[in-house]
C-alpha positions in Angstrom: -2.1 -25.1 34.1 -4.0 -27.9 32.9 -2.4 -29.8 30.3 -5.3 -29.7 27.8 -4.6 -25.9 28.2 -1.1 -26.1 27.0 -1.7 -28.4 24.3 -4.7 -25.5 23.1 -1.9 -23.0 23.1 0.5 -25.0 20.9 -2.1 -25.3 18.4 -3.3 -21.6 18.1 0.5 -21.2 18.2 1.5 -23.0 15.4 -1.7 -21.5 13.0 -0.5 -17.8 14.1 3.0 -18.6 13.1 2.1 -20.0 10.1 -0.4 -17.7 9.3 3.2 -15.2 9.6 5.1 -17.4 7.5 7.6 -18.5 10.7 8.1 -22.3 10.4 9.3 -24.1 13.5 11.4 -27.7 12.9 9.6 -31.1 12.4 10.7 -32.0 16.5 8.4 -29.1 17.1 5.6 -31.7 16.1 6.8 -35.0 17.4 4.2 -37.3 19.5 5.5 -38.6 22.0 5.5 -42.2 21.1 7.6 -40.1 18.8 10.2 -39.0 21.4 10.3 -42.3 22.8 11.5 -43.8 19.7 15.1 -41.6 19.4 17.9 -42.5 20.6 21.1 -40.4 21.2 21.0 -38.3 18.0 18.7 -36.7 20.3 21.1 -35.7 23.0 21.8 -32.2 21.7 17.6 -31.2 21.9 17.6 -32.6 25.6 20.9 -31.2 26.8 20.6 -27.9 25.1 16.9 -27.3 26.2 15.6 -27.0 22.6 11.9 -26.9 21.8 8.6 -25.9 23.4 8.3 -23.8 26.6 5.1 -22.2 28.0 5.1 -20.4 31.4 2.4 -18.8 33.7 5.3 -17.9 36.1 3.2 -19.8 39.1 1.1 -16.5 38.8 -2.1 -18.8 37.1 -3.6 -16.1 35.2 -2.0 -17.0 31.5 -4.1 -14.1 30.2 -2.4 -11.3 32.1 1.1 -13.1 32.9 2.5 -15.8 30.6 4.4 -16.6 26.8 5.3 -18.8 24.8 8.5 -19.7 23.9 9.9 -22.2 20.9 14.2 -22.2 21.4 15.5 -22.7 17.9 18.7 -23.3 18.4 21.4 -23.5 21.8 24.6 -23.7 22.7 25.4 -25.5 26.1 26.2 -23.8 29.2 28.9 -26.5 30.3 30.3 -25.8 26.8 29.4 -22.3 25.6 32.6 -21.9 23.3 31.4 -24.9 21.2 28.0 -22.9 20.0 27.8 -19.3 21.7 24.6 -18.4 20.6 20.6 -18.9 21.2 17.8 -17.9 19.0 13.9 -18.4 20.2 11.0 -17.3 18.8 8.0 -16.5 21.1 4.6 -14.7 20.7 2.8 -13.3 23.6 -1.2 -12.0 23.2 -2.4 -8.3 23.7 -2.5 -7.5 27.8 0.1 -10.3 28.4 3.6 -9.5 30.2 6.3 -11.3 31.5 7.6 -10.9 35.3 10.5 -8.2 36.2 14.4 -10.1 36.1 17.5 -10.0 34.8 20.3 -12.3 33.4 23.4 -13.4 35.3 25.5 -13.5 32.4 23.3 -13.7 28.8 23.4 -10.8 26.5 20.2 -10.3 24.2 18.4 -8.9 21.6 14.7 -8.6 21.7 12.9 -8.4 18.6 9.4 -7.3 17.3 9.3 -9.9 14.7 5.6 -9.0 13.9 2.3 -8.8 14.5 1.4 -5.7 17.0 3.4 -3.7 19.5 6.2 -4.7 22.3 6.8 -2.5 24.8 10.0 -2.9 27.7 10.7 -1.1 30.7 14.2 -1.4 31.9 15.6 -0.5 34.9 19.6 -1.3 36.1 20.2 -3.6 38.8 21.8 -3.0 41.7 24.8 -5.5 43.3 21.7 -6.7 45.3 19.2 -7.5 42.4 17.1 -4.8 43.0 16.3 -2.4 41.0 18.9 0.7 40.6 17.5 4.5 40.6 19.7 5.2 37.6 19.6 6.6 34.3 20.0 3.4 31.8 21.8 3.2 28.5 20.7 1.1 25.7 21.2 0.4 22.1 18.0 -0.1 20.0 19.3 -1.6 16.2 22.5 0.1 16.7 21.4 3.6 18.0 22.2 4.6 21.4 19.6 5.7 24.0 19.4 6.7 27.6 16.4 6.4 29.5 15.2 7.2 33.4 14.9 4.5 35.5 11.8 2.4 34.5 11.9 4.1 31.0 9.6 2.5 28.5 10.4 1.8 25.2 8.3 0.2 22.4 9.1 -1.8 19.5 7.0 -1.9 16.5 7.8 -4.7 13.8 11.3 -4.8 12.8 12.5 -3.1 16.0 14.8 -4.3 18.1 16.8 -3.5 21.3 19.8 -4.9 23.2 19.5 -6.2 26.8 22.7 -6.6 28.8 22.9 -9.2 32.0 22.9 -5.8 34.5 19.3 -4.5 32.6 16.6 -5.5 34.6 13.1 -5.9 32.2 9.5 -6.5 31.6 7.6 -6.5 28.4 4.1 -6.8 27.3 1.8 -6.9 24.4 -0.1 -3.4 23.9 -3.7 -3.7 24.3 -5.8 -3.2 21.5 -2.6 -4.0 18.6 -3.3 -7.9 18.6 -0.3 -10.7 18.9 2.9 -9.7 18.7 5.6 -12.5 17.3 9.1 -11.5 18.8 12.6 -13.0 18.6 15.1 -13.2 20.6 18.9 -14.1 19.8 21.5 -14.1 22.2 24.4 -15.9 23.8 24.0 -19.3 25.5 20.3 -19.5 27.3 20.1 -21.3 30.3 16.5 -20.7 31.7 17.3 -23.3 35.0 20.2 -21.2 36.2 20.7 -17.8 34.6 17.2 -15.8 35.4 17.1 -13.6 38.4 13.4 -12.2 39.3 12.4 -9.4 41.1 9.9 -10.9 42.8 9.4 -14.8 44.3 8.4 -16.7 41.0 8.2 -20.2 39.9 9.6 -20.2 36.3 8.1 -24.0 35.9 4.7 -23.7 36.4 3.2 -27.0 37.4 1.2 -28.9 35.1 -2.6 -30.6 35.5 -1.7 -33.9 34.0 -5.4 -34.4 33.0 -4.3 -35.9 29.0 -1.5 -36.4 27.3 0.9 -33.9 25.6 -0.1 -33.0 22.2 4.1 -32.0 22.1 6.0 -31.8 24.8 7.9 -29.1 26.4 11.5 -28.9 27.3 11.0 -29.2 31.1 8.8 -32.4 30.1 11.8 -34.3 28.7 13.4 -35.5 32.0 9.8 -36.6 33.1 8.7 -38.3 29.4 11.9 -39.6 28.3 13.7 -40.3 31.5 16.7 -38.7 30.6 19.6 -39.4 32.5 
């Protein structure tokens, strides 16, 4: 993806979620002369793999599969004890999905914060990481329910549903419903080591340097900031 592309998308980003009242923190917005100005107050952002982070999955249709994700808040995974929990807030567009996978060990909750509908299917995986031809058993705000194998379930705003590591998923933005603004909080996210896909995918997609970042993205701090 073209740089120029991804700064486009933080910008529509940022009027949607204010136009929602959501409010990301004032790093969300730092230039990168910015960046390059911190020192080691900073550590926690890098380390914990706060901020920005936009995917295509290596697929290089954004339209069709792609979001966009701002992590609020992170524990470590060397140190998971000292701050267990993540919280993100993403929004994906109408026809958008993300690719099949699992978690090796992070619990979640996925949220319909607003805007139109979210729909998941969820299968079990199997020892293997495929996908289990099992009945699957999920809690959706606190209410148990049991679906087929690749059940569907949709979220309108204010719904949620829990996602243990064993529950493969995909989820999408209805068609015809708009943007949909969803939140995710969980225990320690790790998106370099704890994702396991169903199919081949790059979850770094690589980047057209064509300009400079308007912000930059987690993955961009080792490159920007030469982070050691």
């Amino acid at each position: 993806m073209k740089r120029s592309k991804i700064n486009e998308l933080m910008k529509d980003t940022v009027e949607f979620l204010s136009e929602n009242q959501i409010y990301l923190p004032k790093f969300a917005y730092w230039t990168l002369k910015e960046w390059k100005s911190k020192g080691n107050e900073i550590r926690e952002i890098i380390d914990n793999q706060l901020g920005w982070d936009i995917s295509d999955y290596g697929k290089g249709d954004f339209s069709k599969i792609g979001i966009i994700h701002f992590t609020l808040r992170n524990g470590n995974i060397n140190n998971p004890q000292a701050r267990p929990y993540c919280e993100k807030v993403m929004v994906m567009s109408e026809g958008q999905k993300i690719p099949m996978h699992h978690h090796r060990t992070k619990i979640e909750d996925i949220i319909n914060r607003g805007g139109g509908l979210l729909s998941i299917q969820l299968y079990n995986s199997t020892e293997d990481n495929n996908l289990a031809n099992t009945p699957i058993t999920v809690f959706t705000d606190g209410i148990e329910r049991t679906l087929e194998p690749g059940g569907i379930i949709t979220l309108e705003p204010g719904d949620s549903v829990t996602l243990k590591p064993e529950h493969y998923h995909t989820f999408w933005a209805e068609k015809g419903h708009g943007k949909v603004i969803i939140g995710e909080v969980s225990t320690v996210n790790d998106d370099y080591t704890d994702n396991v896909f169903l199919e081949d995918i790059n979850r770094f997609m690589e980047i057209d340097e064509a300009e400079e970042p308007l912000y930059l993205l987690f993955d961009d701090y080792e490159k920007y900031l030469n982070v050691v």
